[in-house]
Every structure is written in structure tokens, then in C-alpha cells.
C-alpha positions in Angstrom: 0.0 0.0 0.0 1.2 3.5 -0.5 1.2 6.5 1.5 -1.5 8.6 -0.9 -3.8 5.7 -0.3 -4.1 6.2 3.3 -6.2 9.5 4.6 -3.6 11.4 5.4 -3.2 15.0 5.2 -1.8 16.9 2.0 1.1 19.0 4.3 2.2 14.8 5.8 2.1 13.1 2.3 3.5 16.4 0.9 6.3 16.0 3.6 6.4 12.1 2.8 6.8 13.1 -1.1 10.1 15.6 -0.5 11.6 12.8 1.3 11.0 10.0 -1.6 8.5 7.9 1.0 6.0 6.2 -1.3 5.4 2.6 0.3 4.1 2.0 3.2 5.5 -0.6 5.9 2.9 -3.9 7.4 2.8 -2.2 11.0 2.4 1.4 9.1 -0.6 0.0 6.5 -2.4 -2.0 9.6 -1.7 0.6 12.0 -2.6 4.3 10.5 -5.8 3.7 9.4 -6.9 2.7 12.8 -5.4 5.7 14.9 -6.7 8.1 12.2 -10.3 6.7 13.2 -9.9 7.7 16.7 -9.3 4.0 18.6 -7.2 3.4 21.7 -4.2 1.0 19.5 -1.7 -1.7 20.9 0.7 -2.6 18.3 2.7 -5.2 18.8 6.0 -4.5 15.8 9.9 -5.1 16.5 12.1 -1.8 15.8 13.0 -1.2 12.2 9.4 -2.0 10.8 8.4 1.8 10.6 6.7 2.4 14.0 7.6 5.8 14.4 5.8 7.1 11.1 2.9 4.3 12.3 2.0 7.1 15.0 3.5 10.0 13.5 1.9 10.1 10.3 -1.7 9.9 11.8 -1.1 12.0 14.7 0.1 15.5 12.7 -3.3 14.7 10.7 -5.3 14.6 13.4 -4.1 17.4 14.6 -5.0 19.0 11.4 -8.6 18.0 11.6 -10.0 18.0 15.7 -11.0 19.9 17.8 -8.1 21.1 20.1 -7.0 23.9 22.4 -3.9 25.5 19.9 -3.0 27.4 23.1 -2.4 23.6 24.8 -0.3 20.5 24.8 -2.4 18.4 23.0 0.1 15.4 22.7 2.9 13.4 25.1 5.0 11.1 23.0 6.8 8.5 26.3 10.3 6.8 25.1 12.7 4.8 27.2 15.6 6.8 26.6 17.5 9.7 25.2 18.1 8.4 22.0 14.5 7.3 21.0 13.6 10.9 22.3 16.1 12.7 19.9 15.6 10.4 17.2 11.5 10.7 17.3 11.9 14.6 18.0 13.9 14.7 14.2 11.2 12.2 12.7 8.6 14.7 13.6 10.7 17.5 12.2 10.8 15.7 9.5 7.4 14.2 9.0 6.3 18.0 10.3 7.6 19.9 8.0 4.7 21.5 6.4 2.4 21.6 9.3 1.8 24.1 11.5 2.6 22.8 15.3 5.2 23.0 17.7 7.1 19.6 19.4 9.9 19.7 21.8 12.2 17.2 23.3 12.3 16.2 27.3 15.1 14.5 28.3 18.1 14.4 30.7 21.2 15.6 30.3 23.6 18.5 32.0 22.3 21.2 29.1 21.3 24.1 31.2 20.0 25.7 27.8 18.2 22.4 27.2 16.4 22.7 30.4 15.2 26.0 29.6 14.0 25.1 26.6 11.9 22.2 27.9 10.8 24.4 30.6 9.4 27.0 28.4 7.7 24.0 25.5 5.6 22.8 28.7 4.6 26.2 30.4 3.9 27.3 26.7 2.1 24.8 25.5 4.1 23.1 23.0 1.5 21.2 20.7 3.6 17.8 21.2 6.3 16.7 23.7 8.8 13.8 23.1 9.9 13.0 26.4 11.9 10.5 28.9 9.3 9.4 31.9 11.8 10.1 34.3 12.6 13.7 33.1 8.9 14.4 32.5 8.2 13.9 35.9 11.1 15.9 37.3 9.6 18.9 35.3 6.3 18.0 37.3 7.6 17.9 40.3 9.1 21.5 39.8 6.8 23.1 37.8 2.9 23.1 37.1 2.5 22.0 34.1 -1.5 22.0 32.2 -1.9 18.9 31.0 -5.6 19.6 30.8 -5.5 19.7 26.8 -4.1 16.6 26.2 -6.0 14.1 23.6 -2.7 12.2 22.6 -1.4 9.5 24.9 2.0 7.6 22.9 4.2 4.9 24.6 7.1 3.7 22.3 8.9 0.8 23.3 6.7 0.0 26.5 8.5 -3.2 26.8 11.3 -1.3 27.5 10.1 1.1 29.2 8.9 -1.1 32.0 12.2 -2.8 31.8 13.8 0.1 33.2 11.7 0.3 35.7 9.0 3.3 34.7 5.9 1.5 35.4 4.9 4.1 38.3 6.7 6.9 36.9 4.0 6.6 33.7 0.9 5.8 36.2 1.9 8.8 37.8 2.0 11.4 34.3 -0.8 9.5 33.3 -3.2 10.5 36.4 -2.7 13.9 35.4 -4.4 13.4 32.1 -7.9 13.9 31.2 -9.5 10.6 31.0 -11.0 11.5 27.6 -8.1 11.0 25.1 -6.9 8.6 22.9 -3.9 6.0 24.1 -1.6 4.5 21.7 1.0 1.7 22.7 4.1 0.3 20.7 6.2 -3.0 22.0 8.2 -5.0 20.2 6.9 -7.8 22.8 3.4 -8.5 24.8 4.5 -9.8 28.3 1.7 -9.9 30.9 2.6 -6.7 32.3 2.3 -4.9 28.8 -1.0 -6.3 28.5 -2.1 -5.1 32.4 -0.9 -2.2 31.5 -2.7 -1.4 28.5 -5.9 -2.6 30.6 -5.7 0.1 33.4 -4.6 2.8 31.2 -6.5 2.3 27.6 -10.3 1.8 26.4 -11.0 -1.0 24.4 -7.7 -1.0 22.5 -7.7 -2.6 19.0 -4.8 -4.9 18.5 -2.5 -5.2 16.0 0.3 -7.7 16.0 3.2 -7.7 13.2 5.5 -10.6 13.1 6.2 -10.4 16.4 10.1 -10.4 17.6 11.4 -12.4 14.1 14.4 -11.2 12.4 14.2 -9.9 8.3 15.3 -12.2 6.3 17.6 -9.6 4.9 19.9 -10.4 8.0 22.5 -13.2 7.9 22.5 -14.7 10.8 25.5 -16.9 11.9 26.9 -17.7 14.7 30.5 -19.5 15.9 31.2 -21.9 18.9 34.2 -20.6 20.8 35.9 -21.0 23.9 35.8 -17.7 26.0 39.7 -16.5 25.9 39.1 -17.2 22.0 36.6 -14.5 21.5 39.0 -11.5 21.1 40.9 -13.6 18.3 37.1 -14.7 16.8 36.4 -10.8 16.6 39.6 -9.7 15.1 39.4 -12.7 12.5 35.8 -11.6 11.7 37.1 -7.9 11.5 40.0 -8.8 9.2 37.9 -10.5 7.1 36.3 -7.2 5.4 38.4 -4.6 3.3 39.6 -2.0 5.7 38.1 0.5 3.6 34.2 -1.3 4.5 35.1 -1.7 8.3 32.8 1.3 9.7 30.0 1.1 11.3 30.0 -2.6 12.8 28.7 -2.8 16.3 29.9 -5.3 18.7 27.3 -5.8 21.3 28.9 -6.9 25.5 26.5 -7.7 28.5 28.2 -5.7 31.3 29.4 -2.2 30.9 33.1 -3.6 32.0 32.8 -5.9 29.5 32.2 -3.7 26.8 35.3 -1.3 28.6 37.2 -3.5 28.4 36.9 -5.0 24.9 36.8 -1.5 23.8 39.9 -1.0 25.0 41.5 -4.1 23.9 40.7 -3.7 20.4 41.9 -0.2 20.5 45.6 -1.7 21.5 45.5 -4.2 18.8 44.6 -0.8 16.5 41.0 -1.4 15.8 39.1 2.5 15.7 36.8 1.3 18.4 34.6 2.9 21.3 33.2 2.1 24.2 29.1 3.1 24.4 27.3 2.7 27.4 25.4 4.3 30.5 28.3 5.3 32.5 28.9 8.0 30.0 27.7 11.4 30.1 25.1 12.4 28.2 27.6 14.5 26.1 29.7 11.7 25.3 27.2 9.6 24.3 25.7 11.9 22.0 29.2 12.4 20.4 30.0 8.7 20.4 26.8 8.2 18.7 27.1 11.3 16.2 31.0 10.2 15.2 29.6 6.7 14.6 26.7 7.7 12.3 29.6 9.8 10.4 31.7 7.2 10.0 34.2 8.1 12.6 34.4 5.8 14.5 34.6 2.6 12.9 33.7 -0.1 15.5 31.2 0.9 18.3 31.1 -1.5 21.6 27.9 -1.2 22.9 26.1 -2.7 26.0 22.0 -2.6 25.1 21.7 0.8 25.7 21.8 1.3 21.8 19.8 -2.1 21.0 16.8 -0.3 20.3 15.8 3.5 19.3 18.9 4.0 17.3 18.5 4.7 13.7 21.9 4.0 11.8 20.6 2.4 8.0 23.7 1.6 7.1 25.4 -0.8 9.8 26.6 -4.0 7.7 27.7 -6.0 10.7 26.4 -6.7 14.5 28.5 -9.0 16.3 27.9 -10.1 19.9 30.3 -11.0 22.0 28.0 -12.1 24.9 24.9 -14.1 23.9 22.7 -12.0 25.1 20.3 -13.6 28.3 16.8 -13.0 26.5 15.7 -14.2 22.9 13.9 -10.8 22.7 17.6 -9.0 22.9 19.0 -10.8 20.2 16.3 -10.1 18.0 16.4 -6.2 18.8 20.7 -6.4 18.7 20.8 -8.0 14.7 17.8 -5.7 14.1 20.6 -2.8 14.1 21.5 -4.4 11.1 19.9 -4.5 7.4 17.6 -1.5 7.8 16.4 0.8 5.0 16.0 -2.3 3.0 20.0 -2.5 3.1 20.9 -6.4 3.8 23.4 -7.4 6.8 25.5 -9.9 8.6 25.5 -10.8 12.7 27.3 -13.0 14.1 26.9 -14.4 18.0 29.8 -16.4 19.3 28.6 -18.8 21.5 30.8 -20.0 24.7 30.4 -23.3 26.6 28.7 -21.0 29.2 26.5 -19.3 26.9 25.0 -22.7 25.6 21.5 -22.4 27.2 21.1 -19.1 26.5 21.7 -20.2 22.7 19.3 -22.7 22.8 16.6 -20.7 24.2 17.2 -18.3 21.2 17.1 -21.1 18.9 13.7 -22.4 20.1 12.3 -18.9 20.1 13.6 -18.5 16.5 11.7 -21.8 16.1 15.1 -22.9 13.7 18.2 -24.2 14.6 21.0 -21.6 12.3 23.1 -24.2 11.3 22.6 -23.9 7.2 25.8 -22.5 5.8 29.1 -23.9 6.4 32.1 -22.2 8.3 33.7 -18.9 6.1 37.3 -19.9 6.3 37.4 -16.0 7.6 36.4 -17.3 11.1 38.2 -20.9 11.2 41.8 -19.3 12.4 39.7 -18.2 15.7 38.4 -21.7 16.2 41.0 -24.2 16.7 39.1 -26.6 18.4 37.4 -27.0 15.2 34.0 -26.6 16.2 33.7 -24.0 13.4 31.1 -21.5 12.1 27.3 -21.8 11.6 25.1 -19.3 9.5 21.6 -19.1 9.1 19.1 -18.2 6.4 18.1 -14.6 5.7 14.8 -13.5 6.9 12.7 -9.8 5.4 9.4 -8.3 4.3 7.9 -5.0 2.9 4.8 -3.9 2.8 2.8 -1.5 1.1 1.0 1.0 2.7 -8.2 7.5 4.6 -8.5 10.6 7.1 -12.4 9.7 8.1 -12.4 13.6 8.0 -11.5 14.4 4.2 -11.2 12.6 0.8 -7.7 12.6 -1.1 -7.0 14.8 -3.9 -7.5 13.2 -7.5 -4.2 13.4 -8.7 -2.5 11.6 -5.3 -1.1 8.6 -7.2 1.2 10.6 -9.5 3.3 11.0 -6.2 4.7 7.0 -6.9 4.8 7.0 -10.7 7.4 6.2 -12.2 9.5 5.8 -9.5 11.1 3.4 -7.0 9.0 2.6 -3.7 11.0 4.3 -0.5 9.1 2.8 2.8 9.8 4.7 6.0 11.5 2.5 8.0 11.5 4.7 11.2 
């Protein structure tokens, strides 16, 4: 489905045009059409299928068309982190480019001027906020903020959210609601506290469920058996085995901030560009760590989870991690750095003794053991035990994608003609 099929404002598809978005995503075309009609939504899509724009999109067009106080924050946008904040906040910049309302960012940080600026978006009614739960909540606590015009209730990543912990932090911002609004949730998974949530704070939600926590095809997924004190020599072998001149942008994923310290640091001694990204950091680092990865400064990024989700870098053509990580879920959302933007990619998971169960409960979830291909001679220098190099099949879909409150312009489909589908994969 494309965009100009959906009801969706002429200043968002004219915003969608300028940025060569024509195609819709699955979660976008089963997600849109439902929030445009008004209903509490619980989508249920892994990160890189287009989620963002799924709420975006149909949130600056009803904006366009109901009845709202201009003088008033009509919308709260929750995200689990900095990065998802700043990453949604240029989405909407994006996506907003032709409309006429106002959004600002709430999160942490040790930017005086940032503060100020948050400060003055809530006590001036900014139309929409994109904001941290744990930062929105200081600003409560400090100021009084009117949350009396809000009609736009958005948790991204709520899965996450609640991993961290923000479960009261959101009951609280969202007892200072009016009860009269409309609630939309995003999780790349449903646990049973997802769903309890969704009860106490939604209205008859409809559901919608996309492939839920499944790789795209168009990763390559392998992995390699290997002792522990083999796994620097695995990651240097894999490393070595692209042209010096393509080794940017690969992220190595560790469990434990040391962890991830420490290989950092190792790989820098054996004169691999590499940093070290992870919670420990000040917000100022990170964002610079991130911004000299996205510009291909820094060629290698070591990571801890903290940029598993919510980071947007299309053109990453390796994730390798070094610690199996604990939960199936994790895996799915660490390769899913990889092979976005309809670019194809490789990750690679070296698997320990110790790690075994952890690998198996992956495999089960996956519901396919990823032992097709046999072991790239690249990687069999770093096994000497022999036990050698597994890859799996690659796994990926696209999908194509009316506002109840206006019909579309006659001449809508000349927008694709011609040319190449673009989804936005946001």
C-alpha cells in the first residue's frame, strides 16, 4: 500500500513526497488507518518496521482535523531513553515539516539551555512533547505543568520502558491526564505486564500484531562456537575479514558495561578504531560517540543494550555479539541494528560453553536451529578446536502502505509514478 492511499493530510504526504517515501511498511498500512479513526491501538511490531511514522503520520493529521485547544499540549510522545527521544523529535521534524505545530524534546542531560528550553515548550504549550518518563516527571515535580488539553497518549517501546523500571513513573504522568483521550502503545513484545498495563490505562484497545520479535530475512544470521579466551581472536578474524576500507560502522554488542570497557579498550591496543558506548557516559559523550559513529568516525562501536533499540543507523553491515545475550527478545532487537532501510546485513553471535543455554533458548524462540551454511574460512583461524562456524538463512518483508475527516486529492497517485518505492522505515 502506498502512503496517498491512506487519509492522510496533504502537508504529511506532501512531507512524505520531499523525502521520496512512497510505500508503506505492514505495521504502518495495519496501524494508521486505525489511529486516524480515533481508537485506543496496541501494536505489537519489532524496531525497524516503521513504527515511528505508524504514530506520527496519523497524529500530525489529526491534529490538522480536531478539535483542540492551539494554546495547549495536545500530545505526550513516552520513550525509554534519550536516544529514542532525539531520534523521534527529528522524525517529527521531519514528517512535520509543512504543518503548523510545535514539538519539543524532554530529556536528561547537564544542558542548562536544554532545560530552559523544555521548561518554556511545557509552560507554553508546546502542541507535542517527546519525552523521557523520568525527566517528565522531574519537570512535574518542579513546575505546574497544564496537561488539561491533552487528547494524545503515545508509549514507544513500552516493553522497555517497563524494563527500566518506569511503570509508576507513567501511572503517575498519566493520572494527570484527562480521561478523555486517545492511548496509543508500541512493543516489540506483549509480556503480561504490557497487557495489564494497556488494561488500566486504555479503552477498548484494538490490537495489532506484526510478526512479532522475528528477524528480516535480509539479516544473515551466523553464529560461531568458541571457547571464551578465543573470543577477542574470533572478533579480530571476523574484522579482518572485510576490506579496511568497508570496516565502519559494525557494532559489537557486550552484556556488562566492563565488559564492553574492556573489549573496547582491547581492540583499540590491537589498533582497531573502536569505542566504548554505554550508561556510564555522560550524556555529552554519548551523543558524540553516537554522532562520530553515524559519520563514519568511529569505525567499530562496543555497545552494552543501551543502543539495542531506538537508534536509527541504516547503514550498519555488521552486529557481532560477543555475549549471547540472556533473552531471545535482545537478540532479536541487537541484529535488528543491522539490514535496515531495506540494506541487507551480517551478525554473528559467538557462543561459549557457558552461553549454551542461552543459545538454545534463542534457537527455540527463533523456532530454527541456524546451522545452514558452512564455516567462512574467515572465522576458522579463531576456532582451533574446530568446532567451526554456523550461519543461518536470511529473513525480510515490505509492505505496502483515509483521514475519516476528508477525501484525497484526484491526482494523489502521480506521487509513486514512475519511481522506485522508499518505505519509511522509522
Amino acid at each position: 500500500m502506498f502512503f496517498d492511499e491512506l487519509a492522510l493530510s496533504d502537508e504529511v504526504l506532501d512531507a512524505l513526497w520531499d523525502m521520496h517515501f512512497d510505500e508503506c511498511t505492514l505495521v504502518q498500512e495495519k496501524t494508521i488507518p486505525i489511529i486516524l479513526e480515533g481508537h485506543d491501538v496496541i501494536s505489537c511490531a519489532q524496531t525497524g518496521t516503521g513504527k515511528t511514522a505508524a504514530y506520527i503520520l496519523p497524529l500530525l493529521t489529526n491534529l490538522a482535523f480536531d478539535d483542540h485547544d492551539p494554546n495547549k499540549l495536545n500530545a505526550i510522545i513516552m520513550a525509554p531513553t534519550r536516544e529514542l527521544a532525539q531520534q523521534i523529535d527529528q522524525q517529527m521534524e521531519g514528517f512535520g515539516y509543512y504543518v503548523p505545530f510545535s514539538s519539543v524534546a524532554i530529556y536528561g542531560g547537564k544542558d542548562n539551555g536544554a532545560w530552559g528550553t523544555q521548561v518554556t515548550g511545557l509552560q507554553q504549550g508546546a502542541d507535542i512533547i517527546i519525552a523521557t518518563p523520568g525527566r517528565l516527571l522531574s519537570q512535574m515535580n518542579i513546575y505546574d505543568i497544564d496537561f488539561s488539553g491533552v487528547i494524545y497518549f503515545i508509549l514507544d517501546e513500552a516493553d522497555r520502558m517497563l524494563d527500566m523500571g518506569f511503570y509508576d513513573d507513567i501511572m503517575t504522568i498519566v493520572r494527570k491526564l484527562p480521561k478523555e483521550r486517545q492511548t496509543i502503545m508500541f512493543s516489540a513484545t506483549m509480556p503480561e505486564n504490557i497487557r495489564r498495563m494497556a488494561k488500566a490505562i486504555m479503552r477498548d484497545p484494538k490490537e495489532v500484531q506484526i510478526a512479532v520479535s522475528r528477524p528480516p530475512e535480509s539479516i544473515k544470521q551466523m553464529h560461531l562456537f568458541v571457547d571464551e579466551n578465543k573470543k577477542v581472536e574470533a572478533v579480530l578474524s571476523l574484522l579482518n575479514s572485510y576490506d579496511p576500507s568497508l570496516r565502519k560502522k559494525i557494532i559489537i554488542f557486550g552484556g556488562k558495561k566492563q565488559r564492553v570497557k574492556d573489549l573496547a579498550r582491547t581492540l583499540r591496543t590491537l589498533h582497531i578504531d573502536a569505542r566504548a558506548m554505554h550508561s556510564d557516559l555522560e550524556q555529552n559523550e554519548r551523543d558524540q560517540v553516537m554522532l562520530d559513529f553515524k559519520n563514519g568516525k568511529v569505525g567499530v562501536l562496543v555497545a552494552t543494550d543501551v543502543v539495542s533499540r531506538g537508534i536509527d543507523v541504516t547503514d550498519v553491515p555488521l552486529v557481532i555479539n560477543y555475549d549471547v545475550p540472556r533473552a531471545p527478545e535482545d537478540y532479536v532487537h541487537r541484529i535488528g541494528r543491522t539490514a535496515r532501510a531495506e540494506n541487507s546485513g551480517e551478525a554473528m553471535t559467538l557462543v561459549s560453553p557457558d552461553d549454551m543455554h542461552y543459545w538454545k533458548r534463542i534457537e527455540r524462540f527463533l523456532q530454527s536451529p541456524l546451522t545452514n551454511n558452512p564455516s567462512p574460512k574467515a572465522y576458522e583461524s579463531a576456532t582451533r578446536s574446530g568446532k567451526g562456524c554456523s550461519g543461518g538463512s536470511r529473513h525480510s518483508s515490505r509492505n505496502r502502505g483515509a483521514h475519516p475527516h476528508k477525501s484525497k486529492g484526484p491526482n494523489r497517485g502521480a506521487r509513486h509514478s514512475g519511481s522506485k518505492p522508499r518505505s519509511a522505515n522509522n
